[in-house]
C-alpha positions in Angstrom: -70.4 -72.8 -107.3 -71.8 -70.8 -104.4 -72.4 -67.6 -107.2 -74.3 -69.8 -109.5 -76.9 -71.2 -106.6 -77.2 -67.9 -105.7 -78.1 -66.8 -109.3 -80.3 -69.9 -109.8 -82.0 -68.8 -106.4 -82.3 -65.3 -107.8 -83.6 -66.5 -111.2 -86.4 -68.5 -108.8 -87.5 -65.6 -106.8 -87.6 -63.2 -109.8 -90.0 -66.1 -111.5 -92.2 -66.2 -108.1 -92.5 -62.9 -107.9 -94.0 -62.2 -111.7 -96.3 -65.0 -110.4 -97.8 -63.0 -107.6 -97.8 -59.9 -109.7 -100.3 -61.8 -112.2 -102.3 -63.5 -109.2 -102.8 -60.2 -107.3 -103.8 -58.6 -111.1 -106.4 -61.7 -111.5 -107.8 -61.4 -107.8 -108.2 -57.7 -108.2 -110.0 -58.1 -111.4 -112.1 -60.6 -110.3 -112.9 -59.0 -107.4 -114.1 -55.6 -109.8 -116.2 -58.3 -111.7 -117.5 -59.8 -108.7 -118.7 -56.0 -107.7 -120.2 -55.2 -110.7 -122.2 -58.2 -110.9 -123.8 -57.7 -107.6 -124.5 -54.4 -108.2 -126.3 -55.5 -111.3 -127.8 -57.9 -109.2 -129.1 -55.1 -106.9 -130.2 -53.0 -109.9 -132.4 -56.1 -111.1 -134.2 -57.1 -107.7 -134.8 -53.2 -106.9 -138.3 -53.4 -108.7 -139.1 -56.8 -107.2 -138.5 -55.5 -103.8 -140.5 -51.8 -104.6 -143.0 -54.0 -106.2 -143.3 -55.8 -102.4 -143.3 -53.0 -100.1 -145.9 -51.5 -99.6 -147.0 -48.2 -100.7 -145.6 -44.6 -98.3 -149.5 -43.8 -97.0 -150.0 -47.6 -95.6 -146.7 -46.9 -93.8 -147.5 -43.5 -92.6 -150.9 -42.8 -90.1 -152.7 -39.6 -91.1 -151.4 -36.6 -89.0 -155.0 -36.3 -88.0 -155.7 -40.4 -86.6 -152.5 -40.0 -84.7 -154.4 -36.9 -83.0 -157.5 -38.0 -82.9 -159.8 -36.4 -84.9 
């Protein structure tokens, strides 16, 4: 009696373990989707946010105002 429990209980953990094989294989490709996505994401808002910054000279005083000439 005791030896089939224990092979029923077995049977159960071998199950439960194939099901956290296959969960941790979905998370872990969802996670690589979720990546790429935002990094495409990124890619498509990069000339929006160019588009808004303005351009390296407004940033940057001439060498000669900052000295006074």
């Amino acid at each position: 009696m005791q030896q089939a429990k224990l092979a029923a209980l077995r049977e159960t953990d071998r199950r439960r373990q194939a099901q956290m094989v296959e969960t941790l294989r979905v998370i872990r490709d969802m996670r690589r989707e979720m990546s790429d996505m935002q990094a495409e994401l990124l890619a498509l808002r990069e000339p929006q946010r160019r588009a808004r910054q303005p351009g390296l000279e407004a940033r940057i005083p001439d060498h000669q105002e900052t000295l006074g000439h």
